[in-house]
C-alpha positions as CSV (number, residue, x, y, z in Angstrom):
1,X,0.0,0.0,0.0
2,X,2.5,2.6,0.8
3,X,4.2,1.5,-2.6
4,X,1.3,2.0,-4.4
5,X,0.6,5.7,-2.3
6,X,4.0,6.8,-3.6
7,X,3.7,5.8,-7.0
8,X,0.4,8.0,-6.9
9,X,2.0,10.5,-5.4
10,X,4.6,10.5,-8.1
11,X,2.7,10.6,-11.1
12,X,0.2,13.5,-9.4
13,X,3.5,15.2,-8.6
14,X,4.6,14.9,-12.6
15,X,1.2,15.7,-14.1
16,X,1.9,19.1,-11.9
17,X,4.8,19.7,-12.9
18,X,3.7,19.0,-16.8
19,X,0.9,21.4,-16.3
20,X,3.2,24.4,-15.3
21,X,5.6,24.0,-17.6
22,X,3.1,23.9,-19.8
23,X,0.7,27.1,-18.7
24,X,4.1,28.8,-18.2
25,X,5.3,28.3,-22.1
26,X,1.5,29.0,-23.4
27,X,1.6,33.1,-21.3
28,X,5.4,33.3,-22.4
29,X,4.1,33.1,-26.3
30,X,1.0,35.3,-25.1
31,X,3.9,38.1,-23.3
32,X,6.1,38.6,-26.5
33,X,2.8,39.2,-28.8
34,X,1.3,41.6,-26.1
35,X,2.7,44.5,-27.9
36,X,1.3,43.5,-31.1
37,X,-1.5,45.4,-33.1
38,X,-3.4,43.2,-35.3
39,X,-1.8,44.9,-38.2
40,X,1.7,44.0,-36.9
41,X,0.3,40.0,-36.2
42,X,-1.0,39.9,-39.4
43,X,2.1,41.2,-42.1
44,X,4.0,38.7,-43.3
45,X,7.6,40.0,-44.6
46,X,8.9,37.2,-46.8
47,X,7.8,33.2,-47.7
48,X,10.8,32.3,-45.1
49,X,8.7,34.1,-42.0
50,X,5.6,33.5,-40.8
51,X,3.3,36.2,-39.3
52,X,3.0,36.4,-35.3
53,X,-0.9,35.6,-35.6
54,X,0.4,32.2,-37.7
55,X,2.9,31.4,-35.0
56,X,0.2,31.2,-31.9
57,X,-2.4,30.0,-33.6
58,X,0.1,27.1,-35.3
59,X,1.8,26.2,-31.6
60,X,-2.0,25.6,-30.7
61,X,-3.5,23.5,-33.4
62,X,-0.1,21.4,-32.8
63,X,-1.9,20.9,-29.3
64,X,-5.0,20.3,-30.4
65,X,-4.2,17.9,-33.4
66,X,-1.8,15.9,-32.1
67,X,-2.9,15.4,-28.5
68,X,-6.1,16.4,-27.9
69,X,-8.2,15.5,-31.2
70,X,-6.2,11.7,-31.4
71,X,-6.4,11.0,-27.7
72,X,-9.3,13.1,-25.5
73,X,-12.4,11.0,-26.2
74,X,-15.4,13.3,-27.5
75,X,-13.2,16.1,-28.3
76,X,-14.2,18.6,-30.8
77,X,-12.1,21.0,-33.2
78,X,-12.3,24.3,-31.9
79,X,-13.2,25.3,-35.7
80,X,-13.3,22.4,-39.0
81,X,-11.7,25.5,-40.8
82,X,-8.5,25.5,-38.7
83,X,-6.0,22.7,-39.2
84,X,-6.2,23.9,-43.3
85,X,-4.9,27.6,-42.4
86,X,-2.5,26.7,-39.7
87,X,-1.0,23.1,-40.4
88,X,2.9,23.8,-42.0
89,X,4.3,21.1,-43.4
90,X,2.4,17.7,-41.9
91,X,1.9,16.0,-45.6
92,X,0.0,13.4,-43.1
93,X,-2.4,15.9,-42.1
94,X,-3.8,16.7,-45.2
95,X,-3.8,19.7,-47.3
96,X,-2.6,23.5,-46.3
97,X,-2.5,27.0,-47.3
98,X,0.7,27.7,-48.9
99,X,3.4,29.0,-46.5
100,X,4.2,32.1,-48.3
101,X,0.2,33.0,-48.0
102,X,-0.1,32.4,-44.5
103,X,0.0,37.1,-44.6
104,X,-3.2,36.5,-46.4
105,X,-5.1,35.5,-43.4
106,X,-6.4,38.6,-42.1
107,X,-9.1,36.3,-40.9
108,X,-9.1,35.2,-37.9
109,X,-7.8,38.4,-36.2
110,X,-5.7,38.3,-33.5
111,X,-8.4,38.7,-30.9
112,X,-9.9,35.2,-32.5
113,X,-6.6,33.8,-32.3
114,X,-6.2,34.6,-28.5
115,X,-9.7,32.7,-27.9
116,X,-8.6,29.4,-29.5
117,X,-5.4,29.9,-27.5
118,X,-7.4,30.0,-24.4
119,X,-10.0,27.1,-25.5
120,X,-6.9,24.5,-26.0
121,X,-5.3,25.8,-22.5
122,X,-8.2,25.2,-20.9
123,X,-9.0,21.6,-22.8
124,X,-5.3,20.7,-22.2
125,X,-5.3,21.1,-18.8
126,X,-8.5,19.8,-18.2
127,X,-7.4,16.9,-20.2
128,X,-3.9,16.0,-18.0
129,X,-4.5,14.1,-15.3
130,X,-6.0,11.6,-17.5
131,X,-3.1,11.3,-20.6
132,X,-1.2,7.8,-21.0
133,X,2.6,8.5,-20.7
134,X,2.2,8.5,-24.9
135,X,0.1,10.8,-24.5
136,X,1.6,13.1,-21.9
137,X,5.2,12.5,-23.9
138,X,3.4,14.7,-26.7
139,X,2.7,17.9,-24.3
140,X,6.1,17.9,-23.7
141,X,7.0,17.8,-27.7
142,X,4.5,20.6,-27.8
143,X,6.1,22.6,-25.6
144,X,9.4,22.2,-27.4
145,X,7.7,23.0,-30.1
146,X,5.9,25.8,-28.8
147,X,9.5,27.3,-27.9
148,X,11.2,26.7,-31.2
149,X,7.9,29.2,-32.2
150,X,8.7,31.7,-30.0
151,X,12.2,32.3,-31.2
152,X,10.9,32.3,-34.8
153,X,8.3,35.0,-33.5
154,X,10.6,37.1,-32.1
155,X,12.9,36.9,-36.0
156,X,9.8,36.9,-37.7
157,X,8.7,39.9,-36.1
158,X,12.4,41.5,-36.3
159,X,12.3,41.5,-39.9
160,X,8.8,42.6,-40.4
161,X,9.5,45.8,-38.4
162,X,13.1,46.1,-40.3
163,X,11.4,47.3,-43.5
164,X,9.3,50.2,-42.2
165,X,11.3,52.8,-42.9
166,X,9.8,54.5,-39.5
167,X,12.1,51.7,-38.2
168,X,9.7,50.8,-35.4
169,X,10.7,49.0,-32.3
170,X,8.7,45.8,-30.6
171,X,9.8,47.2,-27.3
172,X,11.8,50.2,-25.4
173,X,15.7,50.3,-25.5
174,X,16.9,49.6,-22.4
175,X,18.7,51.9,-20.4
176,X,22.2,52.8,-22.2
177,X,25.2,49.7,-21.9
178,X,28.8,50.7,-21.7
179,X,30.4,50.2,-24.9
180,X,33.6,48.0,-24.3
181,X,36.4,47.0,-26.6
182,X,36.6,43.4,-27.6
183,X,38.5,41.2,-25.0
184,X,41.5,39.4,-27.1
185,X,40.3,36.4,-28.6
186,X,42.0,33.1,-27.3
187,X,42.1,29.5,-28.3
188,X,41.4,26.3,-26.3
189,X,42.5,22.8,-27.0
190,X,39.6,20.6,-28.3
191,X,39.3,16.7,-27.6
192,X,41.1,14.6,-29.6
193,X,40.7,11.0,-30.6
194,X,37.8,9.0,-30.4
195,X,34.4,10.9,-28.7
196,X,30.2,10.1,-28.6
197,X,28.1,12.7,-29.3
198,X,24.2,12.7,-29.7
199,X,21.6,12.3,-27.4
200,X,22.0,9.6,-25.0
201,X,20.8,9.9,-21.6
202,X,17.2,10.9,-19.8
203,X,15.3,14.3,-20.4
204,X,13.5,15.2,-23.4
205,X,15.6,15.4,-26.8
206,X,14.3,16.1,-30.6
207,X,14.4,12.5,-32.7
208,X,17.2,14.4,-35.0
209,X,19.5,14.6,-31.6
210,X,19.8,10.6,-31.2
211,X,21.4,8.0,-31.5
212,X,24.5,8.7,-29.4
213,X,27.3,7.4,-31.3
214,X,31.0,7.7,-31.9
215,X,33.5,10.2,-34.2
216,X,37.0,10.5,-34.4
217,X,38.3,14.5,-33.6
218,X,41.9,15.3,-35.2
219,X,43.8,18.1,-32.8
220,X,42.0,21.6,-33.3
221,X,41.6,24.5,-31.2
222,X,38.6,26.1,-30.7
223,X,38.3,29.7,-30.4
224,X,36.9,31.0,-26.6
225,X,34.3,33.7,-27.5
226,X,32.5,34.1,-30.6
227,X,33.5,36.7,-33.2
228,X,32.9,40.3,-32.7
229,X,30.9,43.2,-34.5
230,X,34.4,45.1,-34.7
231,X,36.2,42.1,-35.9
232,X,33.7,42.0,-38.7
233,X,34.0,45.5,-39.6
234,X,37.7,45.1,-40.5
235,X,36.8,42.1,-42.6
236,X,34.2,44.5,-44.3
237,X,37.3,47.0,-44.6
238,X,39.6,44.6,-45.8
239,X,37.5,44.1,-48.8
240,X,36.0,40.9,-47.3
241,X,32.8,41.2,-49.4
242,X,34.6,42.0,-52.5
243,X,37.3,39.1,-52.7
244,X,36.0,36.5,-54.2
245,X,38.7,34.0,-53.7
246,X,37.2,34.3,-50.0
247,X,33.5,32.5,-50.9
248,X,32.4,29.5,-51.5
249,X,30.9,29.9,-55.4
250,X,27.2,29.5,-54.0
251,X,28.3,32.0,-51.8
252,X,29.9,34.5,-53.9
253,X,26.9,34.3,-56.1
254,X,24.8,34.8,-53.2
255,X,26.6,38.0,-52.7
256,X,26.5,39.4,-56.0
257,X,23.1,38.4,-56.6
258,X,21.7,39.7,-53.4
259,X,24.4,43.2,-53.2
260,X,25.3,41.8,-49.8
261,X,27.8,44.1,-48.0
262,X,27.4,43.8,-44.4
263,X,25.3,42.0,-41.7
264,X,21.6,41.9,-42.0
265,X,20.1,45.0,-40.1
266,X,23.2,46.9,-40.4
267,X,22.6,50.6,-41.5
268,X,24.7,53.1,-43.0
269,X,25.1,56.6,-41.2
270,X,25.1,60.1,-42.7
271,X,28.8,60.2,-44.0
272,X,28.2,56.4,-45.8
273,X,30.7,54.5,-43.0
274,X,28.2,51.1,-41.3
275,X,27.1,53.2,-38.0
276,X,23.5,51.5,-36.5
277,X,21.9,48.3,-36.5
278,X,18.1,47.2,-35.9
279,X,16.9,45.3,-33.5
280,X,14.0,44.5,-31.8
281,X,14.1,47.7,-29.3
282,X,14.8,49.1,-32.5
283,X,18.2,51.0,-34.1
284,X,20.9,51.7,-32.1
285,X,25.0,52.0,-32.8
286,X,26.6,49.3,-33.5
287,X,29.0,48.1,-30.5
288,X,32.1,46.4,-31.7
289,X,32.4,44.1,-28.5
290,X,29.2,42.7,-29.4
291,X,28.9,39.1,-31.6
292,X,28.3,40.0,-35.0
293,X,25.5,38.6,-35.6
294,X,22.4,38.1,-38.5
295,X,25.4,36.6,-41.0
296,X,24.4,33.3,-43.5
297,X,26.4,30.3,-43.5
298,X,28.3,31.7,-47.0
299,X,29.5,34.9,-44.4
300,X,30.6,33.1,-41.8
301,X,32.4,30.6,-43.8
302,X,34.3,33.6,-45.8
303,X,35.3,35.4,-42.6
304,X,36.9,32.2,-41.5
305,X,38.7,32.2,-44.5
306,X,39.8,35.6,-44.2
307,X,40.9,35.1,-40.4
308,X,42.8,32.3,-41.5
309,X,40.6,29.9,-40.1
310,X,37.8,27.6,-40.2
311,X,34.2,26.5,-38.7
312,X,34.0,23.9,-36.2
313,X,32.9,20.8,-37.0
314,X,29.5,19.9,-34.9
315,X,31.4,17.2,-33.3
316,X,34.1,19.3,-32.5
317,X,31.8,21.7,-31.0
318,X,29.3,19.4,-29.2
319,X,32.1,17.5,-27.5
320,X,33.3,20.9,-25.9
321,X,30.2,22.0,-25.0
322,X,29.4,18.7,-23.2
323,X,29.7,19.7,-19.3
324,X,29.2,23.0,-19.6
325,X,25.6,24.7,-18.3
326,X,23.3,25.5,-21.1
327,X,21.8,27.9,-19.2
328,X,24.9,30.2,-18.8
329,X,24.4,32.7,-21.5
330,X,22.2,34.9,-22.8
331,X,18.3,33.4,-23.5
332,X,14.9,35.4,-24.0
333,X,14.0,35.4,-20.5
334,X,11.3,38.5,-20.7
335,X,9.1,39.9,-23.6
336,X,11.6,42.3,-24.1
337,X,14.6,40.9,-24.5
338,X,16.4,38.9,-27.3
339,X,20.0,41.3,-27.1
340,X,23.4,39.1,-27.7
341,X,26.5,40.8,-25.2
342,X,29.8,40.8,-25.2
343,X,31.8,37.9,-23.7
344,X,32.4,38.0,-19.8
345,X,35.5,38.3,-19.0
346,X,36.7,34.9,-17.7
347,X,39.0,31.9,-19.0
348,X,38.0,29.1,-21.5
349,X,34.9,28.4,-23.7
350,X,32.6,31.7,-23.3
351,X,29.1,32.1,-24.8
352,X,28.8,28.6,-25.9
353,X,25.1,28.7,-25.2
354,X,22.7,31.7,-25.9
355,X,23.6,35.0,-27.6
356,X,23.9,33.7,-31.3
357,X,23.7,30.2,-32.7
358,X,27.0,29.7,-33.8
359,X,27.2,28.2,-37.9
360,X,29.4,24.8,-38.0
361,X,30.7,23.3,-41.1
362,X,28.4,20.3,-40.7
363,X,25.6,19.5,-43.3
364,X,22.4,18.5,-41.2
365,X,22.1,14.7,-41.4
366,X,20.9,11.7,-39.9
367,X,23.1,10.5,-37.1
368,X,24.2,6.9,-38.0
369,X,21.1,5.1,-36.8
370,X,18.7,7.8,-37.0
371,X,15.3,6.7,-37.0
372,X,12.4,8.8,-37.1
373,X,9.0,8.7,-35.0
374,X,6.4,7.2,-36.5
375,X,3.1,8.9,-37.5
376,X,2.8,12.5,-38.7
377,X,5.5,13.5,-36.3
378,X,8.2,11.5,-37.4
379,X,7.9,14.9,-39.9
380,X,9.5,17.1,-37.4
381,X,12.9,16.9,-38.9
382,X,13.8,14.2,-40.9
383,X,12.2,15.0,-44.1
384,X,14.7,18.1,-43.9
385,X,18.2,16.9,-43.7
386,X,19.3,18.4,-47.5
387,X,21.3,21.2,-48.2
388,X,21.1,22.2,-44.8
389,X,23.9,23.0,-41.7
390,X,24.0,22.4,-38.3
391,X,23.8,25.8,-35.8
392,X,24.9,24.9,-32.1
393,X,24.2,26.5,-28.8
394,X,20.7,28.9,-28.7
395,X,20.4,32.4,-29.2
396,X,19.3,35.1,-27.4
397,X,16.3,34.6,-28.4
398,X,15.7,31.1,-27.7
399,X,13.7,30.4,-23.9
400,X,16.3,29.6,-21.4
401,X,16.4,25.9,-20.5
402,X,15.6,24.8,-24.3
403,X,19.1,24.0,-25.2
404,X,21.6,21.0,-24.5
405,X,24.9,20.2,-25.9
406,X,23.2,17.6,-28.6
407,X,20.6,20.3,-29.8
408,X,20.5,21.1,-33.6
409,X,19.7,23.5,-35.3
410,X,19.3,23.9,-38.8
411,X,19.6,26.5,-41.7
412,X,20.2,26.7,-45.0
413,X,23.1,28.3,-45.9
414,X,21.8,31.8,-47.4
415,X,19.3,32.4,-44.3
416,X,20.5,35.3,-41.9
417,X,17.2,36.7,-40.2
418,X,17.8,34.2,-37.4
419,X,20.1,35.2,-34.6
420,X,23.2,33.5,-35.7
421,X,26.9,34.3,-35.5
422,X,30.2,32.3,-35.6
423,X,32.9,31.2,-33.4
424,X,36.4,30.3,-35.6
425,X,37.9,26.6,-35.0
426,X,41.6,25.6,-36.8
427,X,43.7,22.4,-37.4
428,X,46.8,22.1,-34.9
C-alpha cells in the first residue's frame, strides 16, 4: 500500500509539474505578442517568415491535433476551418495554405486567435491528469515545439519591423550599456581521438538529436568567444565582401546576386561608414564588443577564411560543449529581451550557449542510426536533412532551459534573419 501511495504520489506530482511547464510556455508566447496590433500580427515580410498571428495559432492547433483530437475521447475541433490555415508542413495531415500566403489570413484576427489559445489551454489542462505517458510525452513535444515558435516570433517579427522605414521597435531600448572594446580572442585545446556525441541519456531530446554514437576528432583548437561586431568591420574593410577568392561559389553568387555588404540589419550613417543596426528595441550603434550577428552560412564561412581559419565541426563543437551549463548565457527570458552581449571576462569556452547560434561546417544529417518517430510526427525533422547546416548553442532569443549540448539546429546556408553568429575553430 505505501508503494502503491507513492507511486500515486509521483505521477500526481509529474502531471503538476507538466501542467506548469506547460501554462508557463503557453503566457510566455502570449507576453512577447502583447505589444502586437493586429496589423503587426497579421504582415507577413517574406515566404521564409511566418506572421505572429500564424505562429500562436500554429503552436496551438499542434496541441490540439496531435494530442487532444487523437487522444481526449469526445473532443471537438475548436473550428473544421483551422487545421487547413495553420498546419505547416504535416503532408500526413492533409492539405494546407501555402506557407508564403499564410500574410493573407487577415481572418481570424488576432483577438480570435487569442480565444482558441485560451480554449486548448483550458482543454489541455483539463485533459492532464487523464493522458497515458504516450500521451503526456506529446505535451512535452509541444512545448518544445511551442518554444522553437517563440524564437521564430521574435525573427519573424524582427524582420517585419526592419522594412518600415519609420524603423519601429517591438519594445523600449533599455537603459544605455557601456560600450567595451573586444576582449583578445583566445584558443582552447579541443578533444582529440575518439568521442560520442548525440543524445543519449534521460530528459527530453528532438528525434534528429539521437542516436548517441562515436567520431573520431583530429587536434583543433577552438576559439573562446564568438566573433565580434568590430572584428567583422575590418573584414568588411579589408574588402571581405569584394574578394572572391574568400567564398564559396554558392556564396559569392549569393553575394553578388543579393548586393550583400554587411550583416543583416546593419545601417549606414550620414557620412556612408556602417554606424546602426536594428533590432528589436529598434536602431541603435553598432557596438564592436558585441557578436556579430544576423550573418548566413556563406559569411561566416568567408570570414573564416579571411581570419585564417575555419568552422567547427558539430562534433568538434558538441564534445566541448558537453559539461558546460546550457543555461549560462544569454536566452529570452522577458518579452523584451532577445539582445546578444559581449563575452564576460573569464578563462575558457565563453558564450557557448545563448547569444547567437554559432554556424558549423556540418551539413544536417541523420546520425548513424537515426530513425524517425512514427506517424505525422516522425515529420519534425527528418524530411529536412538536404542542403542544410548544423547551428549549435541557442540564441538570445531562444527560452532559457531549451538547449543542451546535442541540440541542432538547422539552416540553410543563405538564411541570416535568425540570430546567428560564428565562433572560428583551426587544425593544430
Amino acid at each position: 500500500m505505501h508503494r502503491a501511495n507513492a507511486t500515486t504520489m509521483e505521477r500526481q506530482s509529474q502531471e503538476r509539474a507538466l501542467r506548469d511547464r506547460f501554462l508557463r510556455i503557453r503566457a510566455f508566447s502570449d507576453a512577447l505578442s502583447g505589444n502586437l496590433s493586429d496589423a503587426d500580427a497579421t504582415a507577413q515580410s517574406m515566404p521564409d517568415a511566418s506572421p505572429a498571428k500564424w505562429h500562436l495559432a500554429h503552436t496551438t492547433w499542434f496541441f490540439e491535433a496531435f494530442l487532444l483530437r487523437d487522444f481526449v475521447p469526445q473532443y471537438r475541433l475548436f473550428d473544421t476551418r483551422f487545421p487547413f490555415l495553420f498546419n505547416s508542413y504535416y503532408e500526413a495531415e492533409g492539405a494546407r495554405i501555402p506557407r508564403a500566403s499564410r500574410g493573407l489570413l487577415t481572418r481570424p484576427s488576432l483577438e480570435e486567435i487569442r480565444s482558441y489559445r485560451a480554449h486548448i489551454d483550458e482543454a489541455v489542462e483539463q485533459a492532464l491528469p487523464d493522458l497515458s505517458p504516450a500521451a503526456a510525452a506529446l505535451v512535452e513535444l509541444g512545448c518544445q515545439h511551442e518554444q522553437q515558435h517563440q524564437e521564430l516570433l521574435l525573427t519573424d517579427i524582427l524582420h517585419l519591423f526592419a522594412q518600415n522605414p519609420l524603423a519601429p521597435a517591438a519594445w523600449q531600448r533599455a537603459p544605455a550599456r557601456a560600450v567595451h572594446a573586444p576582449s583578445q580572442m583566445g584558443w582552447v585545446r579541443g578533444r582529440e581521438g575518439s568521442i560520442d556525441i548525440g543524445h543519449g541519456g534521460s530528459g527530453f531530446a528532438f528525434d534528429c538529436e539521437s542516436p548517441r554514437h562515436t567520431r573520431w576528432l583530429h587536434p583543433h583548437v577552438l576559439a573562446d568567444r564568438l566573433v565580434t561586431n568590430g572584428e567583422w568591420r575590418a573584414f568588411i574593410e579589408d574588402g571581405g565582401y569584394e574578394t572572391v577568392s574568400l567564398w564559396l561559389s554558392d556564396g559569392w553568387a549569393w553575394v553578388r546576386q543579393n548586393s550583400v555588404e554587411a550583416p543583416l540589419y546593419w545601417r549606414r550613417g550620414d557620412e556612408g561608414a556602417w554606424a546602426d543596426q536594428f533590432g528589436l528595441d529598434g536602431l541603435g550603434a553598432i557596438d564592436p564588443a558585441e557578436p556579430v550577428r544576423h550573418i548566413s552560412y556563406y559569411e561566416a564561412d568567408a570570414f573564416a577564411r579571411w581570419a585564417g581559419a575555419r568552422l567547427p565541426t558539430e562534433a568538434e563543437w558538441e564534445s566541448a560543449a558537453e559539461g558546460l551549463d546550457p543555461s549560462d548565457g544569454t536566452f529570452a527570458d522577458a518579452a523584451e529581451a532577445a539582445h546578444p552581449q559581449p563575452a564576460c571576462d573569464r578563462p575558457g569556452l565563453r558564450q557557448m550557449f545563448g547569444d547567437l547560434w554559432e554556424w558549423t561546417g556540418s551539413a544536417f544529417l541523420p546520425h548513424p542510426g537515426f530513425r524517425p518517430a512514427p506517424g505525422a510526427v516522425g515529420e519534425y525533422n527528418g524530411k529536412f536533412m538536404s542542403g542544410q547546416f548544423v547551428l549549435k548553442g541557442g540564441s538570445c532569443a531562444t527560452p532559457r532551459g531549451h538547449v543542451r549540448a546535442s541540440y541542432r539546429n538547422f539552416f540553410y546556408p543563405h538564411q541570416r534573419w535568425q540570430f546567428t553568429g560564428l565562433r572560428l575553430a583551426k587544425d593544430v
